[in-house]
C-alpha positions as a Markdown table, in Angstrom:
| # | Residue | x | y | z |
|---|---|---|---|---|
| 1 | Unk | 172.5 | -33.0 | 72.5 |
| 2 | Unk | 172.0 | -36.3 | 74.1 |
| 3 | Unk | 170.5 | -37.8 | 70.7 |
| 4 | Unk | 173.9 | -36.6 | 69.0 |
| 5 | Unk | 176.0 | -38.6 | 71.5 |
| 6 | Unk | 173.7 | -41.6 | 71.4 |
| 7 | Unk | 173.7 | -42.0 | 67.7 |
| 8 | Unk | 177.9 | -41.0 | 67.6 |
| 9 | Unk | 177.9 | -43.6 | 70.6 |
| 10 | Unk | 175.7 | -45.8 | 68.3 |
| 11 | Unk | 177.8 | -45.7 | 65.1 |
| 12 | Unk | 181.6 | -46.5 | 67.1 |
| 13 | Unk | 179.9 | -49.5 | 68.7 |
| 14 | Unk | 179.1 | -50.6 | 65.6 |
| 15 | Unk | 182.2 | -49.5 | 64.0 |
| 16 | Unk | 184.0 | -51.6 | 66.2 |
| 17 | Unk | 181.2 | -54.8 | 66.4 |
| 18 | Unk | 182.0 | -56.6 | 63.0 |
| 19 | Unk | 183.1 | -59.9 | 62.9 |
| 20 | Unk | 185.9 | -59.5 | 60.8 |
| 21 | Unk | 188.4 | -57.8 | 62.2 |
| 22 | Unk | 191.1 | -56.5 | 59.3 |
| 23 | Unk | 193.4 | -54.5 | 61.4 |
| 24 | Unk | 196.5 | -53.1 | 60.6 |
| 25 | Unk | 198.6 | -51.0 | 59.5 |
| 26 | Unk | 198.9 | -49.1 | 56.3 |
| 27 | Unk | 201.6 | -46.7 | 54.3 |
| 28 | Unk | 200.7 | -44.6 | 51.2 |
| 29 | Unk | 201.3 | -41.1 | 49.2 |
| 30 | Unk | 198.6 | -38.4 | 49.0 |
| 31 | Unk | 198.4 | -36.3 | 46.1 |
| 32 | Unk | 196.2 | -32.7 | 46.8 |
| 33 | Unk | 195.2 | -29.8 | 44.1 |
| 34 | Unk | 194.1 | -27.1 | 46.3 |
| 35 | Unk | 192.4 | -23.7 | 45.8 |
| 36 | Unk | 193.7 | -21.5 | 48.5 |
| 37 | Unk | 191.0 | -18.7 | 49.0 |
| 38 | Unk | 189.9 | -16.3 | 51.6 |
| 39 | Unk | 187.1 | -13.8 | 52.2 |
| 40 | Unk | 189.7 | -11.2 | 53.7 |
| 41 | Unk | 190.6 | -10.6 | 49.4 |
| 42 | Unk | 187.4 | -10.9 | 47.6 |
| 43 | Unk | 188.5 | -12.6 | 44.1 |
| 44 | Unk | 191.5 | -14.0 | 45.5 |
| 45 | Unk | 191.9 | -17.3 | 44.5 |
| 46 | Unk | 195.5 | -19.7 | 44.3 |
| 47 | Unk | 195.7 | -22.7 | 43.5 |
| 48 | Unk | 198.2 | -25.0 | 44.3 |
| 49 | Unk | 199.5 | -29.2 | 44.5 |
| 50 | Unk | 200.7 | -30.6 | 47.6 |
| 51 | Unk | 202.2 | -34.2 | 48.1 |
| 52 | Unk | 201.8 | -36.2 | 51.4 |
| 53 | Unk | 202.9 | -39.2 | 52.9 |
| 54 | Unk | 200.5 | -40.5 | 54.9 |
| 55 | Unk | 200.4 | -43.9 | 57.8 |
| 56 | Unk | 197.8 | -45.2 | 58.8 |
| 57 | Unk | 195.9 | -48.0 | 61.2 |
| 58 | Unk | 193.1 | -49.7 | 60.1 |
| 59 | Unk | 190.7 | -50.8 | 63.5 |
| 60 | Unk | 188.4 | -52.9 | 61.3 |
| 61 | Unk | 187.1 | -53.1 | 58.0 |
| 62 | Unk | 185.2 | -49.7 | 58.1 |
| 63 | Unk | 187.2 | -47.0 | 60.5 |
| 64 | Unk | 191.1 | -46.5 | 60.5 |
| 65 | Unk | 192.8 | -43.3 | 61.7 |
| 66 | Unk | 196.0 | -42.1 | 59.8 |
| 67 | Unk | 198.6 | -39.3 | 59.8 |
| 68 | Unk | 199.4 | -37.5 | 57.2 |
| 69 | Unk | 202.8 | -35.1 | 56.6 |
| 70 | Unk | 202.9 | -32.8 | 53.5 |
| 71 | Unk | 204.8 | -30.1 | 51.4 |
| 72 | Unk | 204.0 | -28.4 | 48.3 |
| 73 | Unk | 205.1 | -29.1 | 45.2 |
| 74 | Unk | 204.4 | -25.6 | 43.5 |
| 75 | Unk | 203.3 | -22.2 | 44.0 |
| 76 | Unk | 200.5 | -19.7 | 42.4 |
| 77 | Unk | 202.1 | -16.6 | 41.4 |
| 78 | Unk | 199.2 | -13.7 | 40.2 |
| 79 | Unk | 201.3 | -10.4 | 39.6 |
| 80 | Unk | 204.3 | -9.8 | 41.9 |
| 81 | Unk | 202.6 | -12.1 | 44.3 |
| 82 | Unk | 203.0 | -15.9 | 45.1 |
| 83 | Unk | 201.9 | -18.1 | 47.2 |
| 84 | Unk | 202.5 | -21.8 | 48.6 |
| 85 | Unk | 201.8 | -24.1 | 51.0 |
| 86 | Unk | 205.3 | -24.7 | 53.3 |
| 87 | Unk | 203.9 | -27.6 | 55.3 |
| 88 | Unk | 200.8 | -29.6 | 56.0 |
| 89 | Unk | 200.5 | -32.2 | 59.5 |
| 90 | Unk | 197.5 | -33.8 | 60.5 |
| 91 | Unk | 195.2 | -36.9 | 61.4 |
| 92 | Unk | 191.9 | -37.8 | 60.7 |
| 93 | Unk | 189.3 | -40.4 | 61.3 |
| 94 | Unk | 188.7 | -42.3 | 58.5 |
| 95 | Unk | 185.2 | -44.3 | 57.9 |
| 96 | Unk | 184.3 | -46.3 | 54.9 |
| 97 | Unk | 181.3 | -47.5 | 53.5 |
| 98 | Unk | 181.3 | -50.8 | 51.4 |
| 99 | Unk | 179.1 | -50.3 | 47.9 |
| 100 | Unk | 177.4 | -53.5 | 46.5 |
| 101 | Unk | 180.0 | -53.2 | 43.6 |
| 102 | Unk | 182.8 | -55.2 | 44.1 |
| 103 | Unk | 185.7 | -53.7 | 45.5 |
| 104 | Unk | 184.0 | -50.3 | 45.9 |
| 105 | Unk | 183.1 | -48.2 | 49.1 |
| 106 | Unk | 182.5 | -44.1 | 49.8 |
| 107 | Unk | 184.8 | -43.0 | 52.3 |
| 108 | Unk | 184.9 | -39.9 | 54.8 |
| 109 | Unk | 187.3 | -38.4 | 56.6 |
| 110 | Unk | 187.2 | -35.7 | 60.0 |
| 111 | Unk | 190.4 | -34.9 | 61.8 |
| 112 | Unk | 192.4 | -31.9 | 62.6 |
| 113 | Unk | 195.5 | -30.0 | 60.7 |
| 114 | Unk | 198.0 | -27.3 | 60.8 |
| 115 | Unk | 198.9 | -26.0 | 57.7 |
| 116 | Unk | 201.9 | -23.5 | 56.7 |
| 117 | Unk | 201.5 | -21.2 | 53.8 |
| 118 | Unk | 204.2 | -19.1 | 52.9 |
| 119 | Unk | 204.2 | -16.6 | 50.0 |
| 120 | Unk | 205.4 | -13.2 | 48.7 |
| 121 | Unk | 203.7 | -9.9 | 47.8 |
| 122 | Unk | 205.4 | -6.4 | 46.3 |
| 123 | Unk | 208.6 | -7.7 | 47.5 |
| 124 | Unk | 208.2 | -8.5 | 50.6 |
| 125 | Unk | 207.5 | -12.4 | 52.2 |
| 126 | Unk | 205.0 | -13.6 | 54.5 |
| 127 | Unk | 204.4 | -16.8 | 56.2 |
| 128 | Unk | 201.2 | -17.8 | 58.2 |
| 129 | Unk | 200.7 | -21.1 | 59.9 |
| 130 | Unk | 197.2 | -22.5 | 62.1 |
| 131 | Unk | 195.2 | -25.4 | 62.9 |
| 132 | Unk | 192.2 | -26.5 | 62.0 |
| 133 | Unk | 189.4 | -28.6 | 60.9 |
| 134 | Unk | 190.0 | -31.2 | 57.9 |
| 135 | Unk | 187.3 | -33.2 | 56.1 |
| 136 | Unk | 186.9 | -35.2 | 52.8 |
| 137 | Unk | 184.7 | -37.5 | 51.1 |
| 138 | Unk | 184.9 | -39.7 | 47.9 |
| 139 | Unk | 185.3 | -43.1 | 46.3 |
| 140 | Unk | 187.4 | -45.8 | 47.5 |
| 141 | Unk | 188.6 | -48.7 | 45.3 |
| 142 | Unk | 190.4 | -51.5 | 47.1 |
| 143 | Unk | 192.0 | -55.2 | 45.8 |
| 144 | Unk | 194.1 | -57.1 | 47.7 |
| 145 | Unk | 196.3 | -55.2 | 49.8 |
| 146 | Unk | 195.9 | -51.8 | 47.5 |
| 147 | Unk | 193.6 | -49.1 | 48.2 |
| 148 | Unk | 193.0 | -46.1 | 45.6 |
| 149 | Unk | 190.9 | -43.1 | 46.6 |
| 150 | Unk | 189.3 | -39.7 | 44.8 |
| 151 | Unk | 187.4 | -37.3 | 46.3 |
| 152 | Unk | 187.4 | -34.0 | 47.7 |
| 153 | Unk | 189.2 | -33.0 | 51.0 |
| 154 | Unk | 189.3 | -29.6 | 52.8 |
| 155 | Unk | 192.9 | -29.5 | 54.3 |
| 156 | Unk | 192.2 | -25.9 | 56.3 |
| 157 | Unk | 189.2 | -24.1 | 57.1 |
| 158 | Unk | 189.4 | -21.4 | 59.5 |
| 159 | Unk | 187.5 | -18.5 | 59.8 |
| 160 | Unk | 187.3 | -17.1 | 56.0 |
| 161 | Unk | 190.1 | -18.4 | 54.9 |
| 162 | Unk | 190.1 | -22.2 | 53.1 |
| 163 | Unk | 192.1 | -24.6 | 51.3 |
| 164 | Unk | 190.0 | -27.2 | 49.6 |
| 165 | Unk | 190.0 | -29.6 | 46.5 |
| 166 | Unk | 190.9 | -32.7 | 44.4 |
| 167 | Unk | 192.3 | -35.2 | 46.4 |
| 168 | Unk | 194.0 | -38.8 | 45.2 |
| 169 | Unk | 195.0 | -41.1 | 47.9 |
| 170 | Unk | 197.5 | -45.0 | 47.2 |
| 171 | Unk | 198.2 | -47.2 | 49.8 |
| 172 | Unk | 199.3 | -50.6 | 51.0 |
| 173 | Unk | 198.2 | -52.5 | 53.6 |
| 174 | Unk | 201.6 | -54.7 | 55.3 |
C-alpha cells in the first residue's frame, strides 16, 4: 500500500513539475457509441449514442480535469423493449502522454459518473439512475488551440451492469 501512494505521490509531483506551464481552460462536444450490457440478462446487449458537452481545466501540459454533461441522442429498441440513456454527469482526471510524432499523445482518463437510463419493456417504463466509476483511453491529436481525441471510455460500471465504447472527443483551448 505505501509503494502505491509513493509512486501516485511520485507521478502528481511530476505532473505538476514541468517547466511549461499551459493552463487553462477549455470547452468542447463529446460524441459516445455505447453498448449498454448487464450480466443480470445474459445476451442482453443495447447499444446506444450519447452527446456531451464537456469544460475543462488544463493544470499543465500533461493533466487537466473536466466536466462533462450528456443526453442521448437515440434509443435501442429489441422487441417491445427500448432503452436509452436519460442523462449522463461527471468529471474525470485527465493525463496525457506526448508521442515523439508531432502533435500526437495517448491520453487516459479516471473520474466518477452518474448515469440515467430510462427505457420501456411489455408496456410498461422504467428508469434507473447510479454512480460510478468512469475510465478511457486513446489517441489525442492537438494543433494550436484544437484538440481531437478517439478512444474508448467506459461511462458506468457498476456491479454487472456496464456502458462502454467508441468515444470522439473536440475541443478548444480560450
Amino acid at each position: 500500500m505505501k509503494k502505491i501512494a509513493l509512486c501516485t505521490a511520485a507521478l502528481v509531483a511530476m505532473a505538476f513539475s514541468t517547466s511549461s506551464m499551459a493552463e487553462g481552460i477549455y470547452a468542447g462536444v463529446g460524441y459516445n457509441n455505447l453498448d449498454l450490457t448487464t450480466d443480470s440478462a445474459p445476451g442482453f446487449k443495447a447499444n446506444v449514442d450519447m452527446l456531451s458537452a464537456i469544460l475543462g481545466y488544463k493544470i499543465n501540459p500533461n493533466l487537466a480535469v473536466e466536466g462533462r454533461i450528456g443526453a442521448g441522442i437515440n434509443d435501442d429498441t429489441f422487441g417491445a423493449s427500448s432503452l436509452e440513456v436519460d442523462s449522463y454527469i461527471g468529471a474525470n482526471v485527465l493525463g496525457t502522454l506526448p508521442l515523439t510524432a508531432h502533435n500526437w499523445s495517448l491520453y487516459g482518463t479516471l473520474g466518477y459518473g452518474y448515469a440515467s437510463f430510462k427505457g420501456r419493456a411489455n408496456g410498461v417504463g422504467f428508469k434507473d439512475d447510479k454512480g460510478s466509476l468512469n475510465y478511457g483511453a486513446g489517441v489525442m491529436y492537438s494543433t494550436g488551440p484544437y484538440s481531437v481525441r478517439a478512444g474508448y471510455e467506459a461511462l458506468y460500471d457498476r456491479g454487472s451492469s456496464q456502458a462502454d465504447g467508441f468515444a470522439l472527443t473536440a475541443t478548444y483551448a480560450f
